[in-house]
TINUTI-563909 format. One record per residue (C-alpha): x, y, z; residue in one letter. Coordinates in steps of 0.2 Angstrom, whole numbers, padded with zeros to 4 digits, always signed. Example, Ala and Ser with C-alpha at 12.3 -4.5 7.8 and 13.67 -1.06 7.14 Angstrom:
+0062-0022+0039A
+0068-0005+0036S
END
This chain:
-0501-0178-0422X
-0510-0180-0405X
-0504-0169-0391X
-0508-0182-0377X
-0500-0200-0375X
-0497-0212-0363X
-0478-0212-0362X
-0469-0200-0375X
-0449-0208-0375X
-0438-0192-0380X
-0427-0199-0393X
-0423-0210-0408X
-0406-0217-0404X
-0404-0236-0398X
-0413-0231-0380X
-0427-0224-0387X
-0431-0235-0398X
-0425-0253-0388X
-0436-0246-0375X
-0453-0241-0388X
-0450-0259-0394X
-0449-0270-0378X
-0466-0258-0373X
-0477-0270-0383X
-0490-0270-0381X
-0493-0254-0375X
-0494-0240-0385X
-0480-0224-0384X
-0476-0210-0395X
-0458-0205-0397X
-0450-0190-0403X
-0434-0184-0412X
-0429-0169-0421X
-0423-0178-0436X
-0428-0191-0445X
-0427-0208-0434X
-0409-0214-0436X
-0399-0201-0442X
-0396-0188-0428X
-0391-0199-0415X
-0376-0202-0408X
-0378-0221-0408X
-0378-0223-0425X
-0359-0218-0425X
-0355-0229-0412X
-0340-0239-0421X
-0334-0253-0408X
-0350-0260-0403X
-0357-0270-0389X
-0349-0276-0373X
-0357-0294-0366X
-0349-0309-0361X
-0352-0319-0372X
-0337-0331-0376X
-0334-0345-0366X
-0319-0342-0356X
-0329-0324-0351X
-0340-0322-0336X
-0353-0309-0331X
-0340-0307-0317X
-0328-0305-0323X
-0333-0291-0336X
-0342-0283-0320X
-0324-0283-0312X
-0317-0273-0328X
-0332-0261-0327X
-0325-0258-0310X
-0308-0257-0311X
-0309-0246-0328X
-0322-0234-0317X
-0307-0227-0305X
-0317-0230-0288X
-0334-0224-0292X
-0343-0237-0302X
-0357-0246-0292X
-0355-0264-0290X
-0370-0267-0291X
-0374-0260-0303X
-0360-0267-0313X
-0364-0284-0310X
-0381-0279-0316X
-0379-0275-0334X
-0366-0287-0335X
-0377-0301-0331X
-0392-0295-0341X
-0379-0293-0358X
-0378-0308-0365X
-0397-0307-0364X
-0397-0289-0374X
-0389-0296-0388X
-0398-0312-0393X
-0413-0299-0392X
-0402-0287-0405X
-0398-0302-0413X
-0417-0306-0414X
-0422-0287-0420X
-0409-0292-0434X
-0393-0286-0429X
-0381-0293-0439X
-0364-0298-0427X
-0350-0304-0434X
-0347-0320-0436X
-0333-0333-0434X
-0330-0347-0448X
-0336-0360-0435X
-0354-0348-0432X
-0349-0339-0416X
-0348-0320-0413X
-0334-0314-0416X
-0324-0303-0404X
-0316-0288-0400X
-0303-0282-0388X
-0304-0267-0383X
-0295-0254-0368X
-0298-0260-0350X
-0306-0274-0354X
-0296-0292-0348X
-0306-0303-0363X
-0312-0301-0380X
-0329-0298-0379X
-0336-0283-0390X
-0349-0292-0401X
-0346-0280-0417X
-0354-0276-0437X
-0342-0276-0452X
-0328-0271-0441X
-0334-0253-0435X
-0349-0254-0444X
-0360-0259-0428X
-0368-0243-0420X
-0377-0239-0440X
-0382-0257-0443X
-0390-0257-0424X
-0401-0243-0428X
-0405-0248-0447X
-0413-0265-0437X
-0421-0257-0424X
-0426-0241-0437X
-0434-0254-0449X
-0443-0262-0432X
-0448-0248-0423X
-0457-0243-0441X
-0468-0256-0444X
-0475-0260-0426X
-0491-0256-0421X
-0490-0249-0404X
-0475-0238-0409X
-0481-0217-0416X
-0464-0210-0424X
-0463-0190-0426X
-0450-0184-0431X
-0446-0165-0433X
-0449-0159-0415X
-0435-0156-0402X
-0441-0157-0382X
-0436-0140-0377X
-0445-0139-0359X
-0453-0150-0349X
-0472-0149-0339X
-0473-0147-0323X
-0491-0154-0315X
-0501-0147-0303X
-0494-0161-0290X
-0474-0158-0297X
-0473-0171-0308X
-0466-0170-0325X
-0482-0173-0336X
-0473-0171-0354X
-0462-0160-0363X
-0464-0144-0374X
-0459-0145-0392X
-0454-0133-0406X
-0455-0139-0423X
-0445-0136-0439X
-0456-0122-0441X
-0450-0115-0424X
-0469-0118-0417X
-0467-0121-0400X
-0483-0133-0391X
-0486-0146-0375X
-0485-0164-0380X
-0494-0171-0363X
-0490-0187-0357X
-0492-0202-0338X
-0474-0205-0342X
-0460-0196-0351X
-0443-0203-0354X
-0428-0195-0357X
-0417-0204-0372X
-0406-0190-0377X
-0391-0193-0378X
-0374-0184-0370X
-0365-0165-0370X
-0354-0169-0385X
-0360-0155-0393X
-0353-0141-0377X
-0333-0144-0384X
-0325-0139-0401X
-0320-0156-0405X
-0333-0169-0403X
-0337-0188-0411X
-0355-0181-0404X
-0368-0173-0415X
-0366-0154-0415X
-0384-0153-0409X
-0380-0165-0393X
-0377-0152-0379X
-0382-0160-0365X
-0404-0153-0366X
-0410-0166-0356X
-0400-0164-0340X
-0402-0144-0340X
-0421-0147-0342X
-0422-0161-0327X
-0410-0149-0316X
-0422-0134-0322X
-0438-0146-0313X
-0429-0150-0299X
-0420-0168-0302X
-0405-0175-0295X
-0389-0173-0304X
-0372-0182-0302X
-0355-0183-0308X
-0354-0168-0322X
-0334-0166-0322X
-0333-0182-0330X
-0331-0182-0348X
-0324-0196-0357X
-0312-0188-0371X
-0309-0203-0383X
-0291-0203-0387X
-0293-0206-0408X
-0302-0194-0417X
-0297-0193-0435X
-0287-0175-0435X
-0297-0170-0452X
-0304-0153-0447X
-0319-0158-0446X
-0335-0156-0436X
-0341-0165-0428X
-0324-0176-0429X
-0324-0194-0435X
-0319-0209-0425X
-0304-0222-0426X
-0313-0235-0418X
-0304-0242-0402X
-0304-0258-0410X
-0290-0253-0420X
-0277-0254-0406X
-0286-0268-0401X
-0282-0276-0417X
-0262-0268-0414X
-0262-0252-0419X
-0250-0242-0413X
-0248-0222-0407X
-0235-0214-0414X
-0227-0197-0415X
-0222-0186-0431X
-0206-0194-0431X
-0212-0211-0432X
-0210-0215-0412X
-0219-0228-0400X
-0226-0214-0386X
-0238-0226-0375X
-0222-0235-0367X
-0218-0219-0360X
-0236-0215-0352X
-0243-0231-0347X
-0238-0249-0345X
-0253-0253-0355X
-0247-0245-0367X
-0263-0242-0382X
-0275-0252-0372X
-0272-0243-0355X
-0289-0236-0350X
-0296-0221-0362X
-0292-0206-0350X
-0272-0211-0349X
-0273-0214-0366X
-0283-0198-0372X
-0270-0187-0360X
-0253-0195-0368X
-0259-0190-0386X
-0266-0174-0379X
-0247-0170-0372X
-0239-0178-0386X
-0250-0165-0398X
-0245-0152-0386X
-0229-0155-0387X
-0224-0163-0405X
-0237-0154-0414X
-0246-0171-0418X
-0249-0189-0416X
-0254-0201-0425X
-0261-0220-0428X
-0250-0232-0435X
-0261-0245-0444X
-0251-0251-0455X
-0240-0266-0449X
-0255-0271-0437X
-0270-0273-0451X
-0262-0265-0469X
-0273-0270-0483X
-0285-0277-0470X
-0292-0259-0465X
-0301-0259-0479X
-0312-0273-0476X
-0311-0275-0459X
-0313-0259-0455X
-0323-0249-0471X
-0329-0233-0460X
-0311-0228-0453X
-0303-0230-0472X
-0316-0222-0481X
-0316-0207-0468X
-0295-0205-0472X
-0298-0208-0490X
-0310-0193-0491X
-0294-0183-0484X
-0283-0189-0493X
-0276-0200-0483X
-0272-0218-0488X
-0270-0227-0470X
-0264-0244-0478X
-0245-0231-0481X
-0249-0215-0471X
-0253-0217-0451X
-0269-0207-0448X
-0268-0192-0440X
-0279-0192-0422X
-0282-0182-0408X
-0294-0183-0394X
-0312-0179-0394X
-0326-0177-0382X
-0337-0192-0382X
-0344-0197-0368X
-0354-0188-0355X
-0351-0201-0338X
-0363-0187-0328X
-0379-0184-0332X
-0398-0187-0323X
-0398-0199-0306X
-0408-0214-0307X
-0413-0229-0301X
-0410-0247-0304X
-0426-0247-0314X
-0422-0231-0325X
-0432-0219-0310X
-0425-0199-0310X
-0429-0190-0292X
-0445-0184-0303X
-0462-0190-0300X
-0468-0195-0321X
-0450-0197-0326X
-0437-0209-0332X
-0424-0208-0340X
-0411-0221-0351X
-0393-0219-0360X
-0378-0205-0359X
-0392-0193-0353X
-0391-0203-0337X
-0382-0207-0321X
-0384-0225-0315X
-0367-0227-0308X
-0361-0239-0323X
-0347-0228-0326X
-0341-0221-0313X
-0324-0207-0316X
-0320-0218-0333X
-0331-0226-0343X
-0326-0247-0349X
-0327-0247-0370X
-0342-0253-0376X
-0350-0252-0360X
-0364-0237-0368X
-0374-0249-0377X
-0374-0261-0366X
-0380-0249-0353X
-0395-0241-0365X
-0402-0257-0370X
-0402-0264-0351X
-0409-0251-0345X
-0421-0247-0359X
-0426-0265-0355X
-0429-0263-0338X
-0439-0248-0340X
-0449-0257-0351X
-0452-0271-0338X
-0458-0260-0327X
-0469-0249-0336X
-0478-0261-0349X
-0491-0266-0337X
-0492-0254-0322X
-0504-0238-0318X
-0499-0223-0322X
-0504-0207-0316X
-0522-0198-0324X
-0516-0186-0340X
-0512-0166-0333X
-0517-0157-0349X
-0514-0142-0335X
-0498-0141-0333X
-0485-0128-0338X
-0467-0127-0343X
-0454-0113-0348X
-0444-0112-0367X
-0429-0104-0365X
-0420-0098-0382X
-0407-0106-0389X
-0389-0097-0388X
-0384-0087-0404X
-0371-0097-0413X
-0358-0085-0411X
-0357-0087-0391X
-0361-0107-0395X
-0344-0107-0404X
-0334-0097-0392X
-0342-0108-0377X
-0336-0123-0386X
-0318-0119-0390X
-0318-0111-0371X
-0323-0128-0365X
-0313-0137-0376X
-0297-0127-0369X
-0300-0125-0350X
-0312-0139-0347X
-0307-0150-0358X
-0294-0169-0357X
-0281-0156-0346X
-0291-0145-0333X
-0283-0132-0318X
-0292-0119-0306X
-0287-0103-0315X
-0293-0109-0332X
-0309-0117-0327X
-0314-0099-0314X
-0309-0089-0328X
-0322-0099-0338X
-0334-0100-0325X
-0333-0080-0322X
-0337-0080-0343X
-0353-0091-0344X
-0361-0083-0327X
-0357-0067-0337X
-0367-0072-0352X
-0384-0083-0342X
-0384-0064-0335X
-0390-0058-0351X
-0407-0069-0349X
-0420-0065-0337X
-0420-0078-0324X
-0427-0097-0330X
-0424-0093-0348X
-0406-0095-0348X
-0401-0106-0364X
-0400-0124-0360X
-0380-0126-0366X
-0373-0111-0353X
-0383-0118-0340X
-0374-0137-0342X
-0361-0132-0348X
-0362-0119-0328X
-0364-0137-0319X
-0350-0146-0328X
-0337-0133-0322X
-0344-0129-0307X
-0340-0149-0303X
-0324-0150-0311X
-0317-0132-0300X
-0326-0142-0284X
-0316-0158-0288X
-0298-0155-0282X
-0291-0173-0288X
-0287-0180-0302X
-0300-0196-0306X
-0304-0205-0320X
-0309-0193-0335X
-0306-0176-0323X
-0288-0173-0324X
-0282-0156-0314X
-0265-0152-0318X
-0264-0142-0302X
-0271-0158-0293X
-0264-0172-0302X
-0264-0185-0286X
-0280-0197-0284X
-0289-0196-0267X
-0289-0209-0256X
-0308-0207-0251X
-0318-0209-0269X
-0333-0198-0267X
-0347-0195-0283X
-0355-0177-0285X
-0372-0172-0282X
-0381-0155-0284X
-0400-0153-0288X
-0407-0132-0290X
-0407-0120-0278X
-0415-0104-0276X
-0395-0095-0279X
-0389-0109-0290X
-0383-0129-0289X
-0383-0136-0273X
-0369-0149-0270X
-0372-0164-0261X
-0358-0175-0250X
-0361-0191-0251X
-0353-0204-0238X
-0338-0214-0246X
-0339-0224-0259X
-0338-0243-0257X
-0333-0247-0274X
END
């Protein structure tokens, strides 16, 4: 293994490795701590890929629904941009090998899913599509040229240059080994925050790294309090906690309580396919309140799950539940990190020799409420765009001088005790008591560290509070019980590092 390359991509999920492919040419290195495939979140993704793709669907039109579902602070532009550039991603997936669904006549086959106004989730073997993505662009990625895969190495750090740019990453291996991997451009691929709350669809290991790292160096930072709590976990005590794909109420599936009981009536007009946040908050109260809720599959799909939907029913199976005469037990999960690393239209953070690409990022896609399906569509967009940008341009001379900082990881005992903390005063239901009392806690712990060595997990998880106690409003995927009402004036959140701590940012009114 070399310790110098030209651009080191942080990362084997779909972003990472879209982006090492559409580099070709040019050569990169990327880097995972697992072997490529099997520790990112991507390759759980069940629903699959937003695009408009069928013909009575428009790039408008899904941009309008990106919007709408985004509660006042998605950009437009945005918007319009990945929607436009969609129906391009998938032929290239489609090219890599992907293999979508297909109707009897030969078209993709469709999905509806929450918030969206058309049937336009291009999907694999029902909730298959996240795995057989990655098994493509794994085999790909493999076998070409320009492409050095190590696995076995976590970015723990990044270098910072003589000049103040990011000039790679440190690394500590299985072995716990820690060394510089320098590099003219480093992106960031790493996945969301999952990992913070007790119950998570994330891997355990995703705890939002790459966004405490960036904040550490200096980089802009937005709209933390926004986590996307999908409503249909499988209930299975398990962790992290298996998904019922949102196709499934797309499909018909219904929410019910333990007396058998349509709740979604009494908590949205939509009803099942209302937007994610209203639905992940109805079957939070409902479990609150009735001790548990559930997914009724049965009338909808019956026997069908089986085929149609293979990962859902052999995850109940395992448990001993048969979801062709038993509804499946759900409850909501975190799943989605909205926040993350400010960019640019062409992937760019606030950071001289850094980009960044996927749920690691902020590029005002999702605004308050991320649309279904719209996670994919963003990675590969923007991994393309990157790519476009960086296959043939100069890049800064190698700064095998440059230094960075390994703070240790947090002892698993406090790990836990952060995560159920988050999970109860940070989590689908938040108010001002709970979220200072959890504040005063983690401050409490960082104090433990000498200063910069604080473990990457308190210090995001620091910033997400922090946002959600300084958004009095109720928005999107941030729900404060003590300030249910939605604000007239839609603002995002900014902070970058200050000397004391976080620095917030008021940004003029958004125009969404």
């Amino acid at each position: 293994m070399s310790d110098r390359t030209d651009i080191l991509i942080v990362g084997a999920g779909l972003a990472g490795l879209f982006l090492a492919l559409r580099l070709a040419p040019r050569k990169c290195t990327v880097i995972c701590p697992a072997p490529v495939g099997q520790a990112s979140s991507s390759t759980w993704a069940q629903g699959g890929l937003a695009a408009a793709l069928a013909p009575d669907d428009s790039p408008e039109e899904h941009a309008r629904d990106t919007v709408l579902a985004g509660d006042g602070l998605v950009d437009p532009v945005t918007a319009q941009l990945i929607a436009e550039a969609g129906p391009l991603r998938v032929r290239d997936l489609i090219e890599l090998g992907v293999p979508f669904d297909r109707t009897a006549e030969g078209a993709l086959a469709l999905s509806l899913e929450a918030a969206h106004s058309k049937a336009r989730v291009a999907r694999v073997a029902g909730d298959l599509a996240g795995r057989a993505i990655m098994e493509a662009l794994s085999a790909a990625a493999s076998a070409a040229e320009h492409i050095e895969i190590i696995d076995g190495l976590k970015a723990i750090g990044l270098l910072s240059g003589s000049k103040k740019n990011v000039a790679g990453v440190l690394v500590r291996d299985s072995e716990g080994e820690v060394s510089p991997i320098y590099a003219r451009e480093t992106v960031f691929c790493t996945g969301g925050s999952g990992g913070l709350f007790r119950i998570t669809t994330n891997p355990r290991e995703s705890r939002g790294d790459a966004v405490a790292m960036a904040y550490e160096a200096g980089a802009l930072i937005a709209d933390l309090e926004f986590v996307q709590f999908h409503p249909t976990a499988i209930d299975i005590d398990r962790d992290p906690a298996p998904l019922a794909t949102e196709a499934l109420r797309g499909e018909g599936a219904k929410l019910i309580n333990k007396d058998g009981t349509l709740f979604m009536p009494r908590h949205d007009p939509m009803g099942e396919l209302a937007p994610r946040d209203r639905v992940a908050r109805a079957v939070h109260i409902e479990a609150l309140s009735e001790g548990k809720a559930f997914l009724d599959t049965r009338d909808a799909i019956g026997d069908e799950i089986e085929e149609h939907f293979p990962t859902v029913y052999s995850t109940c199976m395992s448990a001993g539940i048969d979801p062709r005469i038993d509804p499946i037990p759900v409850a909501p999960a975190a799943h989605y990190h909205m926040g993350g690393i400010v960019t640019d239209l062409w992937g760019r953070t606030s950071l001289k020799g850094l980009s960044a690409c996927g749920e690691c990022t902020s590029t005002g896609a999702h605004g308050a409420n991320r649309l279904a399906s719209n996670s994919l569509l963003e990675a590969v967009v923007y991994a393309a765009r990157i790519a476009d940008r960086l296959r043939g341009s100069d890049l800064p001379e190698l700064d095998d001088t440059a230094k960075g900082i390994s703070p240790p990881d947090l002892d698993d005992a406090t790990l836990q005790t952060l995560r159920a903390r988050m999970a109860a005063e940070c989590g689908v239901v938040r108010d001002g008591k709970g979220l200072a009392a959890l504040l005063d806690w983690i401050i409490e712990q960082a104090e433990e560290f000498p200063a910069g060595l604080v473990p990457r997990a308190l210090v995001v998880s620091e910033l997400i509070v922090r946002s959600a106690l300084r958004r009095e409003e109720s928005r999107g995927g941030h729900f404060r019980s003590d300030f249910p009402d939605t604000s007239d004036t839609p603002k995002r959140t900014f902070l970058y590092k200050g000397q004391a701590g976080p620095i917030f940012i008021d940004p003029p009114t958004s125009n969404a």
